[in-house]
Backbone bond lengths (Angstrom), bond angles and torsions (degrees), N, CA, C in turn:
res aa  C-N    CA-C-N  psi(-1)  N-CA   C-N-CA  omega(-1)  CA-C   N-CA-C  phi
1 X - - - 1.445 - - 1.525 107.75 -
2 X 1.410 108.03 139.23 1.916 100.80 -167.12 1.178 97.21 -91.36
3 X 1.575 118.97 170.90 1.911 105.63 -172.15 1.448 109.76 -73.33
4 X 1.651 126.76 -15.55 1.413 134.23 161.03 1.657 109.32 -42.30
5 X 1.018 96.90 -90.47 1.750 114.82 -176.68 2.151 90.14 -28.07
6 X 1.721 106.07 -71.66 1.058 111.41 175.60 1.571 126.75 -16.67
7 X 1.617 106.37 -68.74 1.480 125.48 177.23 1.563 110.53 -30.30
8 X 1.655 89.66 -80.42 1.857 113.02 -177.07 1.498 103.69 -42.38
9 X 1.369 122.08 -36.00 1.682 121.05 -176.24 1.381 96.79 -65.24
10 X 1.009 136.66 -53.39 1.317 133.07 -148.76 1.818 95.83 -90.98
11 X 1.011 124.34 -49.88 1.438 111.37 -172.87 1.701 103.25 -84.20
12 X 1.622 131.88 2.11 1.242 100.70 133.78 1.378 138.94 -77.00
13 X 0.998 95.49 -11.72 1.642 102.08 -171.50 1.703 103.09 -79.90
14 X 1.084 112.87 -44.22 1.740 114.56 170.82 1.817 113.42 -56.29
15 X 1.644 105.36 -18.11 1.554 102.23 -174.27 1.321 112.32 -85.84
16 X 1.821 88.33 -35.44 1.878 91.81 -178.29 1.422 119.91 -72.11
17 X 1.802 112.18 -38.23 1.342 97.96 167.25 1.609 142.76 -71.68
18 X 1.585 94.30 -8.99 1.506 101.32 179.46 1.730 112.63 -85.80
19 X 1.283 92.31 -13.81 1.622 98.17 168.22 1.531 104.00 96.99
20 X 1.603 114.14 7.40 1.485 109.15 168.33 1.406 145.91 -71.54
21 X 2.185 109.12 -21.80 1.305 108.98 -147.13 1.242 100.28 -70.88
22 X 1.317 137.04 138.02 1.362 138.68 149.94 1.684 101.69 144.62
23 X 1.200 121.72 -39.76 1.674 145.53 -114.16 2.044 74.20 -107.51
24 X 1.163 106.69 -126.13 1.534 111.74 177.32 1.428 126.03 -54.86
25 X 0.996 118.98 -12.03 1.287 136.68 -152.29 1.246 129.35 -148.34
26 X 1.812 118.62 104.81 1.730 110.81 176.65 1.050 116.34 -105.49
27 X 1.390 135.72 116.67 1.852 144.31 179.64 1.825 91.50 -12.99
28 X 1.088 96.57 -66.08 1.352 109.22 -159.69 1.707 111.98 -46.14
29 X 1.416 117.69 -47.47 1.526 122.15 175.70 1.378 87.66 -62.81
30 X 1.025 161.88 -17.55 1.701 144.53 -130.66 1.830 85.12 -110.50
31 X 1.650 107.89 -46.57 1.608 121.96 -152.03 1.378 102.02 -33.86
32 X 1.857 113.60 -47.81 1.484 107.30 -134.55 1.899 89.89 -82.33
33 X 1.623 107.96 -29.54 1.446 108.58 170.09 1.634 121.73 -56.58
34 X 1.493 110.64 -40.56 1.419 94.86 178.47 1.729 127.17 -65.48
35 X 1.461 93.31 -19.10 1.776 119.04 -171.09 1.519 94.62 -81.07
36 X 1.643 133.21 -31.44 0.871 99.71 163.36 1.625 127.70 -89.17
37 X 0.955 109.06 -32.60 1.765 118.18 165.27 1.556 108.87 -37.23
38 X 1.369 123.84 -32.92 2.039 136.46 -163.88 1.688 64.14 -78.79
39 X 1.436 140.26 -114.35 1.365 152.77 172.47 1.351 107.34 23.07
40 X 1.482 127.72 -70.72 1.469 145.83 158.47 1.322 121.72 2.30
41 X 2.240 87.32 -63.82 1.888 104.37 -160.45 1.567 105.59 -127.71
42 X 1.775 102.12 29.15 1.331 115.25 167.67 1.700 101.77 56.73
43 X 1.215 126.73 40.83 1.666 123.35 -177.73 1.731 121.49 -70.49
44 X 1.725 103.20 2.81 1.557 94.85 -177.47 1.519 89.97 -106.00
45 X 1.301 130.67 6.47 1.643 104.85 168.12 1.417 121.00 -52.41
46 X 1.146 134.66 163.16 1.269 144.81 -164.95 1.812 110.62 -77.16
47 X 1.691 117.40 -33.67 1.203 126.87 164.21 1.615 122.53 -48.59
48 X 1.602 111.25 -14.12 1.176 118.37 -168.04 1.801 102.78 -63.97
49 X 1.246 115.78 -44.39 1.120 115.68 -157.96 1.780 117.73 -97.31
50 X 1.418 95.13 15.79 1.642 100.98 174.60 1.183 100.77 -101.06
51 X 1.756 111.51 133.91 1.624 154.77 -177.32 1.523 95.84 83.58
52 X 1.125 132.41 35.36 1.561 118.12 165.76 1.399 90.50 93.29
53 X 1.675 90.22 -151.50 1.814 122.59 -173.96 1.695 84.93 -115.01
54 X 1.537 99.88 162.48 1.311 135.94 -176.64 1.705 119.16 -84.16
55 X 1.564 82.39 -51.56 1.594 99.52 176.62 1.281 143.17 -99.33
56 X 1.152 104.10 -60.38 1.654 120.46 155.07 1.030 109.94 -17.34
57 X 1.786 127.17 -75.30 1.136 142.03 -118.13 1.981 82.02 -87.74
58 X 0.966 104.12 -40.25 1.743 118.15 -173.55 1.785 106.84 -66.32
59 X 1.584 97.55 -55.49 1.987 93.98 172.44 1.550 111.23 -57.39
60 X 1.248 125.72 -11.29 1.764 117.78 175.07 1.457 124.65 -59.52
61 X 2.067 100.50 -33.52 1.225 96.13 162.42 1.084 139.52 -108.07
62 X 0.960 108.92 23.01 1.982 132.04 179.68 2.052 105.95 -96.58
63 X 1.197 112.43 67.18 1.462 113.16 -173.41 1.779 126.37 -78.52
64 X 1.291 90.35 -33.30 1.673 91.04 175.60 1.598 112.02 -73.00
65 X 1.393 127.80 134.54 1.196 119.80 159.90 1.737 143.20 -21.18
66 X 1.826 90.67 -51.46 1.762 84.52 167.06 1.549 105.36 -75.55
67 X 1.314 116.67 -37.23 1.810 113.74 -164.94 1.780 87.31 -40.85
68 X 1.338 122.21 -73.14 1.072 144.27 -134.07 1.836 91.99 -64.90
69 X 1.442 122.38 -38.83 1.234 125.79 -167.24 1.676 106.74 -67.22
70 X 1.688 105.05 -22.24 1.545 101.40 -166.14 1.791 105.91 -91.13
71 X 1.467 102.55 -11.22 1.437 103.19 -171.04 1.576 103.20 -90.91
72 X 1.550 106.69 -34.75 1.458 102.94 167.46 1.521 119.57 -71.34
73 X 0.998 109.18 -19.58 1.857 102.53 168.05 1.900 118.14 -64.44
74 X 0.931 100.37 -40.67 1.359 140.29 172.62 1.989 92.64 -33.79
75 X 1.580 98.49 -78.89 1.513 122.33 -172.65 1.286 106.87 -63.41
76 X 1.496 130.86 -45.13 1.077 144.28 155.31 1.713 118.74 -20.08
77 X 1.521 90.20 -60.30 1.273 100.49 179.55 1.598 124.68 -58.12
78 X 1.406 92.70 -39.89 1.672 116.79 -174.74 1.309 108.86 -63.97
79 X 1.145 123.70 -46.98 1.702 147.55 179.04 1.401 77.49 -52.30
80 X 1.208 144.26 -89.16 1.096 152.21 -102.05 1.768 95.36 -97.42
81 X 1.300 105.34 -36.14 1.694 117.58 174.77 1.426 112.04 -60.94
82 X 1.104 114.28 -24.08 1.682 136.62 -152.70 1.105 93.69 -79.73
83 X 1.347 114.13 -66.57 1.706 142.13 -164.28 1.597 120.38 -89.03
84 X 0.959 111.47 -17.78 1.424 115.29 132.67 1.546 136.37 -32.02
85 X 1.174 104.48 -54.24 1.657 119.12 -178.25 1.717 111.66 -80.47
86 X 1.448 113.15 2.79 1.894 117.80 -138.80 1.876 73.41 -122.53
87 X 0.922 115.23 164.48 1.642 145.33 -174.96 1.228 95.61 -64.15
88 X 1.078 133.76 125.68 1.609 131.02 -165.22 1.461 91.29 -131.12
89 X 1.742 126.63 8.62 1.562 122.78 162.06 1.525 92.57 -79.31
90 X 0.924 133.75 -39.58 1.505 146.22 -153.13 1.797 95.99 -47.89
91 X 1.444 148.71 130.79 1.070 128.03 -162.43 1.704 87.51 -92.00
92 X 1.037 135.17 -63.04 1.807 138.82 175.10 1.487 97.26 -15.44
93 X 1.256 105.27 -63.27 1.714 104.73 -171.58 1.306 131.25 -57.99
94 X 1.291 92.16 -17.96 1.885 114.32 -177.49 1.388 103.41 -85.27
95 X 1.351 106.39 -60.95 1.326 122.42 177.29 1.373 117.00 -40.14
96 X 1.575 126.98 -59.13 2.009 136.76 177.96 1.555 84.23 -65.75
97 X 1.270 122.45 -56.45 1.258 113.62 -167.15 1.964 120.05 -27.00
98 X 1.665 85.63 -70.63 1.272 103.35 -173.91 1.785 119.39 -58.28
99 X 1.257 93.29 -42.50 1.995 87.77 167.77 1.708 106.73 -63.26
100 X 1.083 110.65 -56.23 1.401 103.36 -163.14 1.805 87.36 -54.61
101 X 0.727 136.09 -73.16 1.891 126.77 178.97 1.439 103.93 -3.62
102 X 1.294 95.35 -83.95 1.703 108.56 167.48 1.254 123.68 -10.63
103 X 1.535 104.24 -73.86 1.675 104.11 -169.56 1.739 104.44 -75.59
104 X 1.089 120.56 -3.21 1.790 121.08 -160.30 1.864 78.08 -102.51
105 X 0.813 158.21 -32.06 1.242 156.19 126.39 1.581 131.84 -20.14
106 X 1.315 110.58 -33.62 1.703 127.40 -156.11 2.254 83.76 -91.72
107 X 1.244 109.70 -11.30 1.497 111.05 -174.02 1.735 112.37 -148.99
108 X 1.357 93.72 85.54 1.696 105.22 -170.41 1.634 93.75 -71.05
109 X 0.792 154.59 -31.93 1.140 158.28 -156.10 1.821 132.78 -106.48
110 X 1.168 72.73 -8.21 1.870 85.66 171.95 1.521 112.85 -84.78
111 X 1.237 139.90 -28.22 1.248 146.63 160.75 2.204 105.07 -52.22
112 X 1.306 88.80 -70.73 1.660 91.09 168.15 1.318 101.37 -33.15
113 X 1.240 139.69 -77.96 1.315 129.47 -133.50 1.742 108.62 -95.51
114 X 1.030 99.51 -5.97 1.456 109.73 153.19 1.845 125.09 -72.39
115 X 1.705 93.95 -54.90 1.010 93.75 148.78 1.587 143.64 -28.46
116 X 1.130 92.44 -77.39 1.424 102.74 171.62 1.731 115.80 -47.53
117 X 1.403 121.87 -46.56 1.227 129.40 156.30 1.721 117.89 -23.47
118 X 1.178 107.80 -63.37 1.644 119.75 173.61 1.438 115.70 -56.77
119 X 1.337 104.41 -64.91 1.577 106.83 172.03 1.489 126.10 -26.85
120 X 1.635 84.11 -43.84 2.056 91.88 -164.17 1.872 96.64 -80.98
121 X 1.530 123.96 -47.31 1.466 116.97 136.08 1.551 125.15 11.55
122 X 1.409 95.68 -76.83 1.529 107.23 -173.49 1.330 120.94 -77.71
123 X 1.713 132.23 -12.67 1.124 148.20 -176.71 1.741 108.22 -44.48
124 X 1.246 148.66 143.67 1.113 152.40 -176.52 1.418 106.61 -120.30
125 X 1.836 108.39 81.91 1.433 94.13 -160.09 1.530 97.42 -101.45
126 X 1.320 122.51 44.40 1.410 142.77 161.57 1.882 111.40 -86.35
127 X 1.772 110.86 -26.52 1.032 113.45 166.92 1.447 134.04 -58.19
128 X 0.661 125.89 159.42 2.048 115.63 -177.79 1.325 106.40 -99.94
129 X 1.925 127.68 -37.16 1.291 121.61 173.68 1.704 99.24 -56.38
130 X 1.252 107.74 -56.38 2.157 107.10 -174.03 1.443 90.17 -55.44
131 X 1.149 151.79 -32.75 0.944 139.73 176.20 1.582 128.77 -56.89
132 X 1.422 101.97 -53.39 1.521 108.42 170.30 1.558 125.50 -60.35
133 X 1.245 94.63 -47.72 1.895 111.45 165.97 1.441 110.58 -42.50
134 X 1.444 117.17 -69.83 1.404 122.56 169.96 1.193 106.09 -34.82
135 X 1.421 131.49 -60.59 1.539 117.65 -155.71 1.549 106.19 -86.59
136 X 1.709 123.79 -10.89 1.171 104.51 152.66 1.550 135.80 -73.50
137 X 1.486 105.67 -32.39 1.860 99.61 167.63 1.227 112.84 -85.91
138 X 1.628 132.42 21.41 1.315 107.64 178.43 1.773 119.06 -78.70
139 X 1.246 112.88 -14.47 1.469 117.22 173.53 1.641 98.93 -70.09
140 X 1.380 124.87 -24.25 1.558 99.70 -166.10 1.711 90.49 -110.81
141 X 1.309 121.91 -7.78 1.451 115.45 164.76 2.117 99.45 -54.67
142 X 1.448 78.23 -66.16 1.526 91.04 -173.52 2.133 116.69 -36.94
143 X 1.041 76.53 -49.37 2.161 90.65 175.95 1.650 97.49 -48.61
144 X 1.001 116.66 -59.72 1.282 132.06 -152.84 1.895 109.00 -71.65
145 X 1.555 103.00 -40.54 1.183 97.03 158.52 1.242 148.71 -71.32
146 X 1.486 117.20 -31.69 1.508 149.45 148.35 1.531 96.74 -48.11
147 X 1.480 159.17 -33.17 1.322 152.70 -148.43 1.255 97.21 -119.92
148 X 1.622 129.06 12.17 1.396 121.70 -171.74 1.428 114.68 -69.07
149 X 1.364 125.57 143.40 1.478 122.68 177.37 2.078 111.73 -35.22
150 X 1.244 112.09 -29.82 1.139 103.54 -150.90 1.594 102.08 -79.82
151 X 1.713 109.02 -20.63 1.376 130.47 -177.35 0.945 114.46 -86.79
152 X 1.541 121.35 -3.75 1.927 116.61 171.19 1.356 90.64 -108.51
153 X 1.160 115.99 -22.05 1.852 95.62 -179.55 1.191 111.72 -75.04
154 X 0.991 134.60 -28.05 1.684 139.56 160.32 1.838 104.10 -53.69
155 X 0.834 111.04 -43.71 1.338 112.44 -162.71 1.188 102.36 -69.97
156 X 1.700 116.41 -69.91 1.206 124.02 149.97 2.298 126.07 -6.78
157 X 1.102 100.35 -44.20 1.382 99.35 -171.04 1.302 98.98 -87.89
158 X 1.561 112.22 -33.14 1.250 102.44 -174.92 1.658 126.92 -83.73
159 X 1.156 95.19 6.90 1.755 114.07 176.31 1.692 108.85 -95.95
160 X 1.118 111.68 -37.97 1.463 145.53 173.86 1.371 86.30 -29.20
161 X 2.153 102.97 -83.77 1.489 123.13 -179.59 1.617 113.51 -17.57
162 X 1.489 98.12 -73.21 1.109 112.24 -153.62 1.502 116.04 -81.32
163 X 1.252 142.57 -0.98 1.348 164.46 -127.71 1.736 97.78 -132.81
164 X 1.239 138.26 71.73 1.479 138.41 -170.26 1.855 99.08 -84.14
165 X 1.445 98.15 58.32 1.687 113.55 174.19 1.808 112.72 -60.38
């Protein structure tokens, strides 16, 4: 996949999950800006395509809709870190700039829960206080996992069955 084809994959996929494509924004008006931005950061050198893609290869395993919304906030962000540093007279640059703003906006909460992701990461559960804590919420860790949406919808069908409403 060339980092072109690449690009457009990835910032549709950030439009559809943020719930934008169609609305402010058509891939297609975006093209001639990203083509010039590829121009920008020299993206057809030949180095482009050593270790794969960046992104893609990472959204394959993010499948549920929210999973997928928190990893694209994530990229969102990065895009947005990127372009920061890039000529912001440049009108293209202003322009990706400002949607990607947009959609990194459209999900206040995907950063949090990433967040939170890292945090638990960083936990030192070699400590004995993290230790004690843990073993007091593990009954309501435990509740909480058993109560997952995916375990009442089962339940749900199976009441369904049996229920001659």
């Amino acid at each position: 996949m060339t980092f072109k084809t690449c690009s457009l994959f990835v910032l549709s996929i950030i439009m559809i999950y943020f719930g934008r494509f169609g609305s402010s924004l058509i891939l297609a008006n975006l093209q001639n800006d990203i083509d010039s931005l590829k121009a920008d950061f020299n993206s057809s050198l030949p180095d482009v395509a050593d270790g794969g893609s960046i992104f893609t290869e990472k959204l394959k395993h993010w499948t549920e809709r929210n999973e997928k919304r928190i990893i694209l906030s994530q990229i969102v962000s990065m895009y947005l870190e990127m372009l920061e540093k890039t000529d912001k007279s440049k009108g293209h640059v202003r322009r990706i700039s400002e949607e990607l703003f947009t959609l990194k906006n459209s999900l206040p909460d995907g950063l949090k829960k990433l967040k939170d992701l890292m945090d638990l990461k960083k936990l030192q559960m070699s400590d004995l206080k993290i230790q004690r804590k843990a073993v007091n919420e593990l009954l309501s860790v435990l509740q909480t996992l058993v109560e997952t949406p995916a375990s009442s919808k089962r339940k749900r069908s199976q009441f369904q069955r049996r229920c001659k409403c």
